[in-house]
DRENDREN-516798 format. One record per atom (N, C-alpha, C): atom name; residue in three letters; x, y, z. Coordinates in nm, 2 decimals, always signed. Each point is the difference from the previous one (the first is absolute). Example, Ala and Ser with C-alpha at 12.3 -4.5 7.8 and 13.67 -1.06 7.14 Angstrom:
% residues 2
FIKE   vexke   keza       xx       yy       zz
FIKE       N    ala    +1.32    -0.57    +0.78
FIKE      CA    ala    -0.09    +0.12    +0.00
FIKE       C    ala    +0.09    +0.12    +0.00
FIKE       N    ser    -0.04    +0.11    -0.07
FIKE      CA    ser    +0.09    +0.11    +0.00
FIKE       C    ser    -0.08    +0.11    +0.08
//
This chain:
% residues 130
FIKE   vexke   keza       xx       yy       zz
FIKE       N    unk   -10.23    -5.96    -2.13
FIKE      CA    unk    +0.01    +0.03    -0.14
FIKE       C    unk    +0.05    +0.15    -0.01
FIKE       N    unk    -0.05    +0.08    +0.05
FIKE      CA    unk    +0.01    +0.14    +0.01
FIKE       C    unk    +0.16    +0.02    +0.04
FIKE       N    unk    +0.02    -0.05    +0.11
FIKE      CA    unk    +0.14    +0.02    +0.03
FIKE       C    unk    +0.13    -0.05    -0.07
FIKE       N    unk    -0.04    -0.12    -0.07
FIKE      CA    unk    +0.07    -0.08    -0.11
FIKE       C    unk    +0.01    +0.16    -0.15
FIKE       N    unk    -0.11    +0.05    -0.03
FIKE      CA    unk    +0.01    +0.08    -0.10
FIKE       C    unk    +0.09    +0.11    +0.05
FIKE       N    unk    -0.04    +0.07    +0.14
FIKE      CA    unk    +0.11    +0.10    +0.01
FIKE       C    unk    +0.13    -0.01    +0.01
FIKE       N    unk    +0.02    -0.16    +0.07
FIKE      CA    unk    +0.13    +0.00    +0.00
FIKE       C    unk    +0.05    +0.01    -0.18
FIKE       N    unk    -0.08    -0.10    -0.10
FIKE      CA    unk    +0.07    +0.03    -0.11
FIKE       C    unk    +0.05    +0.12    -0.04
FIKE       N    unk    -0.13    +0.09    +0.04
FIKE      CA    unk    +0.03    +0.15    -0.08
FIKE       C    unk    +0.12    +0.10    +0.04
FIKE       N    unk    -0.01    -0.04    +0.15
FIKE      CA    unk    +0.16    +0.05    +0.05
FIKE       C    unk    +0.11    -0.09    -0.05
FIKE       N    unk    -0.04    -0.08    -0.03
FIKE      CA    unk    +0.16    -0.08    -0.08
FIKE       C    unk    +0.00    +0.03    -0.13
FIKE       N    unk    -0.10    +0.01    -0.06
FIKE      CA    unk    +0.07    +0.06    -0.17
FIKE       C    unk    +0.03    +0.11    +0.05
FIKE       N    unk    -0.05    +0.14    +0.10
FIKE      CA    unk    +0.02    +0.14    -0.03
FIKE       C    unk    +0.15    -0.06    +0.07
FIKE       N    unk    +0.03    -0.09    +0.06
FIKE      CA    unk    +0.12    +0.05    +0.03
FIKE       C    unk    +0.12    -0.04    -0.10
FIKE       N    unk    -0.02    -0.09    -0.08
FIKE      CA    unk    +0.06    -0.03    -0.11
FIKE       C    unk    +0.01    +0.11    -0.12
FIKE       N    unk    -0.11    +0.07    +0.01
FIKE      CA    unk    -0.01    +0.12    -0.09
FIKE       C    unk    +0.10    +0.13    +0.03
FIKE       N    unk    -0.02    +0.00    +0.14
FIKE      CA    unk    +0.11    +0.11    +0.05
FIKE       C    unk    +0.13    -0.07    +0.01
FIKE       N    unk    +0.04    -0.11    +0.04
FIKE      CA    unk    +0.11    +0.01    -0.05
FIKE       C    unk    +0.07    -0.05    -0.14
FIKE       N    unk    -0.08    +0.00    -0.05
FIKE      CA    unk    +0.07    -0.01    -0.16
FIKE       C    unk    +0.00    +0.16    -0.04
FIKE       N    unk    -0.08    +0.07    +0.06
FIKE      CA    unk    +0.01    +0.19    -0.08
FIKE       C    unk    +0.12    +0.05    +0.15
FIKE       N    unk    +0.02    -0.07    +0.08
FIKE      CA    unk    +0.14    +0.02    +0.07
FIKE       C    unk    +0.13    +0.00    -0.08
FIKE       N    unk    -0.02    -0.17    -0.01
FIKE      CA    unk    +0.09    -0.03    -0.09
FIKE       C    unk    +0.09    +0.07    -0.13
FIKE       N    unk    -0.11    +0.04    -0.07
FIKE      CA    unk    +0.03    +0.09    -0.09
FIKE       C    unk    +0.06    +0.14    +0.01
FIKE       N    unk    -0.04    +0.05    +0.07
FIKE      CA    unk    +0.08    +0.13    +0.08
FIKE       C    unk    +0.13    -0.02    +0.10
FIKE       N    unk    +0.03    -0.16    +0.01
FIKE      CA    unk    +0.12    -0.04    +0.06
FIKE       C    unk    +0.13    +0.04    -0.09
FIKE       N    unk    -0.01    +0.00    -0.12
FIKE      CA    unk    +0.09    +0.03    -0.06
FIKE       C    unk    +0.06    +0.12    +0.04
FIKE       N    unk    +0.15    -0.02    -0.07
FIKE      CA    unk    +0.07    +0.12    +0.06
FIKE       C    unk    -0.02    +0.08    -0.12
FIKE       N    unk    +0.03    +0.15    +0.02
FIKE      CA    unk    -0.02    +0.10    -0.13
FIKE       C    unk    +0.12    -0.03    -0.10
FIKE       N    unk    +0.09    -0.07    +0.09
FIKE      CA    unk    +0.09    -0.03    -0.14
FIKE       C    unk    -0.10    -0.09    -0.09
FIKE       N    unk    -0.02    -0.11    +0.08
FIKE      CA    unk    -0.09    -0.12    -0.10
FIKE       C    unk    -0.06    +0.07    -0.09
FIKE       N    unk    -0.14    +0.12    +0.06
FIKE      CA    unk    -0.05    +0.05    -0.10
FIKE       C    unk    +0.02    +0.08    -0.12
FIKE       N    unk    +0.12    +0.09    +0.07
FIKE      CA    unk    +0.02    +0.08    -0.12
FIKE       C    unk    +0.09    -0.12    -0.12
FIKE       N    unk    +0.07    -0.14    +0.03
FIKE      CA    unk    +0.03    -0.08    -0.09
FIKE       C    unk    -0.10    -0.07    -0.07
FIKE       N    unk    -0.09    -0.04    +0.07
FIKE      CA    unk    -0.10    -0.09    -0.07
FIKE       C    unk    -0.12    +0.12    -0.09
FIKE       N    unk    -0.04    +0.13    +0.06
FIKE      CA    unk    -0.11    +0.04    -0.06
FIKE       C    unk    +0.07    +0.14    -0.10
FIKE       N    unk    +0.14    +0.06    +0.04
FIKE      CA    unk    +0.06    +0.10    -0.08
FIKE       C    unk    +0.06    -0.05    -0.08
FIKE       N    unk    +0.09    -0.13    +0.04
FIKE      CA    unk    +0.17    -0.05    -0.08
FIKE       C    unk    -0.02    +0.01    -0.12
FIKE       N    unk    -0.12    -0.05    -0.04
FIKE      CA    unk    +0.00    -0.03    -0.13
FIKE       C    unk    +0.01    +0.08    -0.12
FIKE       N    unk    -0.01    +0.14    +0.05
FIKE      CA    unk    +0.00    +0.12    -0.13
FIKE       C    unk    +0.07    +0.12    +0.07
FIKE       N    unk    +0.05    -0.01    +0.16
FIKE      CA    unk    +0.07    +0.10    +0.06
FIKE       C    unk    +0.13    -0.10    +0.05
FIKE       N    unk    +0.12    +0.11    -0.01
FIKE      CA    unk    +0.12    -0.03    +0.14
FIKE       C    unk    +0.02    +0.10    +0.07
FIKE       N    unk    +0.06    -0.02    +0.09
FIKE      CA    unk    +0.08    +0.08    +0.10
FIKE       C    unk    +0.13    +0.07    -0.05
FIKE       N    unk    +0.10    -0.08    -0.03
FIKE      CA    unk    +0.12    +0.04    -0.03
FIKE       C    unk    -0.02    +0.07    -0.14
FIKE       N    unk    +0.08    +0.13    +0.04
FIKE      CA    unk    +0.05    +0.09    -0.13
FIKE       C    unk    +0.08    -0.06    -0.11
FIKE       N    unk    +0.08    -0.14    +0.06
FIKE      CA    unk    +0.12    -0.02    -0.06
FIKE       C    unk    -0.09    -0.13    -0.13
FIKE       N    unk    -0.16    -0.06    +0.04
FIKE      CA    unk    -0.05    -0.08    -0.06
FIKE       C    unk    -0.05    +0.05    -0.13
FIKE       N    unk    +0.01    -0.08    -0.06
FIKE      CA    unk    -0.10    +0.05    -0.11
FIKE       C    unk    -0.14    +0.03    -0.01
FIKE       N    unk    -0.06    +0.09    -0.06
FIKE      CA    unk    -0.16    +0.03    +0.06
FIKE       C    unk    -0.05    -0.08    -0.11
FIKE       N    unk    -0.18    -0.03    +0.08
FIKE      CA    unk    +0.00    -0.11    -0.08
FIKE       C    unk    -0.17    +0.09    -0.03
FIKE       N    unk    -0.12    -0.06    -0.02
FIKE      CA    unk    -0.13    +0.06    -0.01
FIKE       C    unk    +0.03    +0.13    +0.05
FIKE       N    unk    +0.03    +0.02    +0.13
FIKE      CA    unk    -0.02    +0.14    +0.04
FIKE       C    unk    +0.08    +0.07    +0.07
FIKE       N    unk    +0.02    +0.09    +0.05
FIKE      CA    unk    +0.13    +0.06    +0.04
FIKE       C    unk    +0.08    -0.09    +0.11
FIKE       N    unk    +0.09    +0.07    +0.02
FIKE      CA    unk    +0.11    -0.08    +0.15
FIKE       C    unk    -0.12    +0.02    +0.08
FIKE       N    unk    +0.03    -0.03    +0.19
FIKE      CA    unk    -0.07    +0.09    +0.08
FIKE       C    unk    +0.10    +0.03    +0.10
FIKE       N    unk    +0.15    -0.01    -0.05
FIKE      CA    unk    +0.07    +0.06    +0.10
FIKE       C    unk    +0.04    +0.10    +0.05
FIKE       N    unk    -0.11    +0.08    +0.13
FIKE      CA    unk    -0.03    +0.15    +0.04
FIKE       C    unk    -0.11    +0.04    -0.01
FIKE       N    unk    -0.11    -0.08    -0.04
FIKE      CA    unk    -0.12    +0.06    -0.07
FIKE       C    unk    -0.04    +0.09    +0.09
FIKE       N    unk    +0.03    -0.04    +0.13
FIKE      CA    unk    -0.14    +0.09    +0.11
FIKE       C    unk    +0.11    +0.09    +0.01
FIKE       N    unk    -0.12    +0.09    -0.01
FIKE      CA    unk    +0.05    +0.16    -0.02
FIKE       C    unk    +0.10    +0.06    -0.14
FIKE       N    unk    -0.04    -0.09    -0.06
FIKE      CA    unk    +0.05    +0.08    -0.14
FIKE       C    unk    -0.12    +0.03    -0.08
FIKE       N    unk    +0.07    +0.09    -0.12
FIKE      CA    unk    -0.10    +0.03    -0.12
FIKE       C    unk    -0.06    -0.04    -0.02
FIKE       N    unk    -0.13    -0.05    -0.06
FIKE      CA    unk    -0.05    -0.10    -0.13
FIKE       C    unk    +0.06    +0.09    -0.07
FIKE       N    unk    +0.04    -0.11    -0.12
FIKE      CA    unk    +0.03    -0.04    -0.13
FIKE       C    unk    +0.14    +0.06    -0.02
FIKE       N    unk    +0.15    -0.04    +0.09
FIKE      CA    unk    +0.07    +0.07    +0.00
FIKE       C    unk    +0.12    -0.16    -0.03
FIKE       N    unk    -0.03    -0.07    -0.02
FIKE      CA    unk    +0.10    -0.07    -0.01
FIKE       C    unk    +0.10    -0.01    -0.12
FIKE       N    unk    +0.07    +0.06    -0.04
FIKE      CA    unk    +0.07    +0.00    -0.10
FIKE       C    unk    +0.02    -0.16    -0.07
FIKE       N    unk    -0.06    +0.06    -0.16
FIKE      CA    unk    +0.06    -0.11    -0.12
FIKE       C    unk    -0.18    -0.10    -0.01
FIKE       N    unk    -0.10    +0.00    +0.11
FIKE      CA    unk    -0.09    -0.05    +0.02
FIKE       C    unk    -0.12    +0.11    -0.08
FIKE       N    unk    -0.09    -0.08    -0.12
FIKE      CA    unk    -0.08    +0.05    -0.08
FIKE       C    unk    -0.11    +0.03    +0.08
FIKE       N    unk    -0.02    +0.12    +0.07
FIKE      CA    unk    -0.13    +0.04    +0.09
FIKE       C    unk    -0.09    +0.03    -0.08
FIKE       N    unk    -0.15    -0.01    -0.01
FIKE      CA    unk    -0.15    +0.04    -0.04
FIKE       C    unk    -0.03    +0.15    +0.02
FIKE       N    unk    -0.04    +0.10    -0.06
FIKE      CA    unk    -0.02    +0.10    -0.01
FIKE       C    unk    -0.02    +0.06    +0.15
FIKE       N    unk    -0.08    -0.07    +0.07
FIKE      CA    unk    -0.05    +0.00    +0.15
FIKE       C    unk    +0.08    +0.01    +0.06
FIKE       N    unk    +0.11    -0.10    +0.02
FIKE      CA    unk    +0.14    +0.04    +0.10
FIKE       C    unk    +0.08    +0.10    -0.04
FIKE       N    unk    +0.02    +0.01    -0.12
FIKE      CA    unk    +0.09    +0.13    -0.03
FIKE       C    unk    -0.04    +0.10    +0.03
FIKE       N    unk    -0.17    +0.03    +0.00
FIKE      CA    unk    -0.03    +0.17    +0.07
FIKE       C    unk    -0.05    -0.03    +0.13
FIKE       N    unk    +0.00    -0.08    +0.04
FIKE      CA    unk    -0.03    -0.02    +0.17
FIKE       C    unk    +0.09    +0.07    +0.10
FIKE       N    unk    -0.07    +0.04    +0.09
FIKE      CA    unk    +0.11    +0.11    +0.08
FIKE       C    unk    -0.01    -0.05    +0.16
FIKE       N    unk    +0.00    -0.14    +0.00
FIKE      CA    unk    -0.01    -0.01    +0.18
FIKE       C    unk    +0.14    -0.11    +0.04
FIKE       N    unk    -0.03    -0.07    +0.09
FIKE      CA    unk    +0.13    -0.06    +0.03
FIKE       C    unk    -0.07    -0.14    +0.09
FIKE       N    unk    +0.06    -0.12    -0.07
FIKE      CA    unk    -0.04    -0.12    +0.08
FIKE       C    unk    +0.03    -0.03    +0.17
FIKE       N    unk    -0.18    +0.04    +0.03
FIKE      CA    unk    +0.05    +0.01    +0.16
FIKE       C    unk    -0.13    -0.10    +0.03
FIKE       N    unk    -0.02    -0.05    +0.09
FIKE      CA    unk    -0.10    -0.10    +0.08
FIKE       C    unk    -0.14    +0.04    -0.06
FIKE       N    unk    -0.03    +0.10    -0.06
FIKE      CA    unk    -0.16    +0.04    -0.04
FIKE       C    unk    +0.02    -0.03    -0.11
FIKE       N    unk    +0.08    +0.06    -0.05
FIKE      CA    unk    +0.02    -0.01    -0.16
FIKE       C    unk    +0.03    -0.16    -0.06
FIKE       N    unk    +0.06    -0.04    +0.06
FIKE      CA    unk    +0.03    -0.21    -0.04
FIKE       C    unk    -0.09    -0.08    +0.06
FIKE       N    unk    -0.09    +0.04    +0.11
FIKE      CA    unk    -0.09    -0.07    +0.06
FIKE       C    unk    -0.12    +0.02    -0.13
FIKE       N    unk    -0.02    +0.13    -0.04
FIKE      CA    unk    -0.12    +0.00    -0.10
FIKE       C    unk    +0.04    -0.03    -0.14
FIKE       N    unk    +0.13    -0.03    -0.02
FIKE      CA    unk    +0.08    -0.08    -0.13
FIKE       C    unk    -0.04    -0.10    +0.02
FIKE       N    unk    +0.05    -0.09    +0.08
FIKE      CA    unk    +0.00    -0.16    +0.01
FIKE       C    unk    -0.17    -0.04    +0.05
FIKE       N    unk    -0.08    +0.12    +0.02
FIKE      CA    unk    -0.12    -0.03    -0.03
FIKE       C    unk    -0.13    -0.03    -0.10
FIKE       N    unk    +0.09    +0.11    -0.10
FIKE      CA    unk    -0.05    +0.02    -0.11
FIKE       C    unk    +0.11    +0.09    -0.05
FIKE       N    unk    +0.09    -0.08    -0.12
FIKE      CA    unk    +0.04    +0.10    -0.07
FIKE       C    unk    -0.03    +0.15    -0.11
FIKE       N    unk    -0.13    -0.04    -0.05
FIKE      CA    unk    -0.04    +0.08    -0.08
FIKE       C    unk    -0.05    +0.10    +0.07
FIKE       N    unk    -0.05    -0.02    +0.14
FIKE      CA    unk    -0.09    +0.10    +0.04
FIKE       C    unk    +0.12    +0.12    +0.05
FIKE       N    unk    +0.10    +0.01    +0.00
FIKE      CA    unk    +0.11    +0.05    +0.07
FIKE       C    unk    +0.09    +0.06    -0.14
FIKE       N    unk    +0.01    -0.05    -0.10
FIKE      CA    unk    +0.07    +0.07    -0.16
FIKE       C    unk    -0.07    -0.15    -0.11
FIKE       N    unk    -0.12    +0.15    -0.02
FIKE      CA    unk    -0.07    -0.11    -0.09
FIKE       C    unk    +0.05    -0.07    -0.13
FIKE       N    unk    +0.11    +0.04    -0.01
FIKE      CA    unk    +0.05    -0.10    -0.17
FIKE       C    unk    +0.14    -0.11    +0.08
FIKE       N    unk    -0.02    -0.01    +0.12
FIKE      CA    unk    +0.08    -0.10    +0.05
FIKE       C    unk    +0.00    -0.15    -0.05
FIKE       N    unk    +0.11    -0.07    -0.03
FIKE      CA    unk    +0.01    -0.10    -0.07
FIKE       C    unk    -0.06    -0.17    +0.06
FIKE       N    unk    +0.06    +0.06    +0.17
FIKE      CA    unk    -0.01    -0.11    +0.09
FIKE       C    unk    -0.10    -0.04    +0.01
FIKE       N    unk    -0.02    -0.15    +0.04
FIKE      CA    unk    -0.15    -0.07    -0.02
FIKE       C    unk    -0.01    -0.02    +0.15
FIKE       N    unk    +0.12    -0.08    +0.07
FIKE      CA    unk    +0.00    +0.01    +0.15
FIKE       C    unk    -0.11    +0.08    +0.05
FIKE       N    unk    -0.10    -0.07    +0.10
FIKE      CA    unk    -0.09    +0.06    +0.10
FIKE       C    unk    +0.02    -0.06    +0.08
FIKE       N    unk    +0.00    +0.03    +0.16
FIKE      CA    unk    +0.01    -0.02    +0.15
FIKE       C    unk    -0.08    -0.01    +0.10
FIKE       N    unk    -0.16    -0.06    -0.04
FIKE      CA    unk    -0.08    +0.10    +0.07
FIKE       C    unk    -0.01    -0.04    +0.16
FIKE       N    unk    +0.15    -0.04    +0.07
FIKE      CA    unk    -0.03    -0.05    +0.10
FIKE       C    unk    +0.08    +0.08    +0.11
FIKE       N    unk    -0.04    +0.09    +0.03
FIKE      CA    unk    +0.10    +0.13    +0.11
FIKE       C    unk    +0.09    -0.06    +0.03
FIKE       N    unk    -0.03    -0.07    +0.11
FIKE      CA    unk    +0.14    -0.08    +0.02
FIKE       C    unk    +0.12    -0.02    -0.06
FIKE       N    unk    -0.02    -0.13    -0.10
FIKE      CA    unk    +0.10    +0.01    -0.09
FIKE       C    unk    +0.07    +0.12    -0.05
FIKE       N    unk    -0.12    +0.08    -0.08
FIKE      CA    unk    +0.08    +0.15    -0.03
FIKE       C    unk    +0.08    +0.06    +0.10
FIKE       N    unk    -0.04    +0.00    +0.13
FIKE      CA    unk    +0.08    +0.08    +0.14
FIKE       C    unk    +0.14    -0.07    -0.02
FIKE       N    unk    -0.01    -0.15    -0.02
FIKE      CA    unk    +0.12    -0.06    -0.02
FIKE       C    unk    +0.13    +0.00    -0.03
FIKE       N    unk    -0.06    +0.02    -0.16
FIKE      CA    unk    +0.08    +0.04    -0.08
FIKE       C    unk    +0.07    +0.14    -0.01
FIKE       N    unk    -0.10    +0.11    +0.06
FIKE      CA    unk    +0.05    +0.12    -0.01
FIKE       C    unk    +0.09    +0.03    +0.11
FIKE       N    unk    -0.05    -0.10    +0.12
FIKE      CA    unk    +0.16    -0.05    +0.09
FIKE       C    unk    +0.08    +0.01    -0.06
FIKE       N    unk    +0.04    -0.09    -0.07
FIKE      CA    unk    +0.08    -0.06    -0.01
FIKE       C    unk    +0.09    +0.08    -0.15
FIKE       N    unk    -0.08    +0.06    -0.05
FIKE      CA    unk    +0.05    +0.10    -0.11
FIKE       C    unk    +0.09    +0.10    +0.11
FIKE       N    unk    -0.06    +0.08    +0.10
FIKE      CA    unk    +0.05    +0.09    +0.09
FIKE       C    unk    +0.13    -0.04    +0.08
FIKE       N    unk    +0.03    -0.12    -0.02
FIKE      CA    unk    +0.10    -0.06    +0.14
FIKE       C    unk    +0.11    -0.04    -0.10
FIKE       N    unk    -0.06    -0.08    -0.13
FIKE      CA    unk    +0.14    -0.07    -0.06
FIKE       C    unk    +0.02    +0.06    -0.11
FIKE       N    unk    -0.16    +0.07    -0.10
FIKE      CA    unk    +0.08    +0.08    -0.11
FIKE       C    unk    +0.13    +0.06    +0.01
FIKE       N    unk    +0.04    +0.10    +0.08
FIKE      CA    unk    +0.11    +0.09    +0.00
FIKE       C    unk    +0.10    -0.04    +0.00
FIKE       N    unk    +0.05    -0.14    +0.08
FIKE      CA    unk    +0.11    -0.07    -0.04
FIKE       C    unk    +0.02    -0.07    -0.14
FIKE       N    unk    -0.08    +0.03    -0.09
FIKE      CA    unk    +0.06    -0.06    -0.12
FIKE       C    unk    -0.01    +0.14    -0.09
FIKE       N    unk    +0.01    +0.12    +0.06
FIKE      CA    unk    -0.02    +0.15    -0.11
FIKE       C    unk    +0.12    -0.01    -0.04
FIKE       N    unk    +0.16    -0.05    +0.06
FIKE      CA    unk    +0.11    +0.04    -0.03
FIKE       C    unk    +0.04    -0.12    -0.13
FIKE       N    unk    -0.10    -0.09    -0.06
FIKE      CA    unk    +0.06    -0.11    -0.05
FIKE       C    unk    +0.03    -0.14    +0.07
FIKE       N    unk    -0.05    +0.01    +0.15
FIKE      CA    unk    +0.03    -0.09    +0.09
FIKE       C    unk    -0.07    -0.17    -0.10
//
């Protein structure tokens, strides 16, 4: 009996780990499509939609995207979106420019490492309108 129970327990935990695998299998493109797409793009040449482009973000301004209605907070903010700064965004937006609009929370490192991948590697090829 005993042995019948442990084996169960190692079969759900291993069912558990890999479905929280699973989830992190995604590629940062999937992510930034399925949990950004919907109020951000890439391309300059797109229309912006909820919230600014993100084409170039890492290592630019906050609140520099021309023609996009920034919140008091981005317009006097003086740092530049780099790995600390977008990791504690997509953590909590508010805690980071408290009149921030975004509702988006992350609270799963991972994913956030993800995405900020993948902001660093592919943003830049859509800065020129790509």
């Amino acid at each position: 009996m005993q042995t019948w129970r442990y084996g169960m327990i190692l079969t759900i935990a291993a069912i558990l780990a890999a479905g929280a695998h699973a989830a992190r299998a995604d590629s940062g493109a999937d992510l930034f499509a399925n949990q950004c797409g919907t109020c951000h793009t890439l391309s300059a040449k797109d229309q912006m939609l909820q919230g600014p482009n993100l084409g170039n973000v890492y290592g630019r301004k906050v609140g520099s995207v021309a023609g996009f209605a920034y919140t008091p907070d981005f317009t006097s903010a003086n740092f530049v979106w780099d790995d600390k700064h977008l990791d504690a965004y997509l953590t909590n937006p508010t805690s980071v420019l408290a009149d921030s609009y975004m509702q988006y929370q992350q609270p799963d490192a991972g994913i956030r490492a993800q995405i900020i991948a993948y902001l660093k590697q592919e943003a830049p090829l859509y800065a020129g309108g790509k």
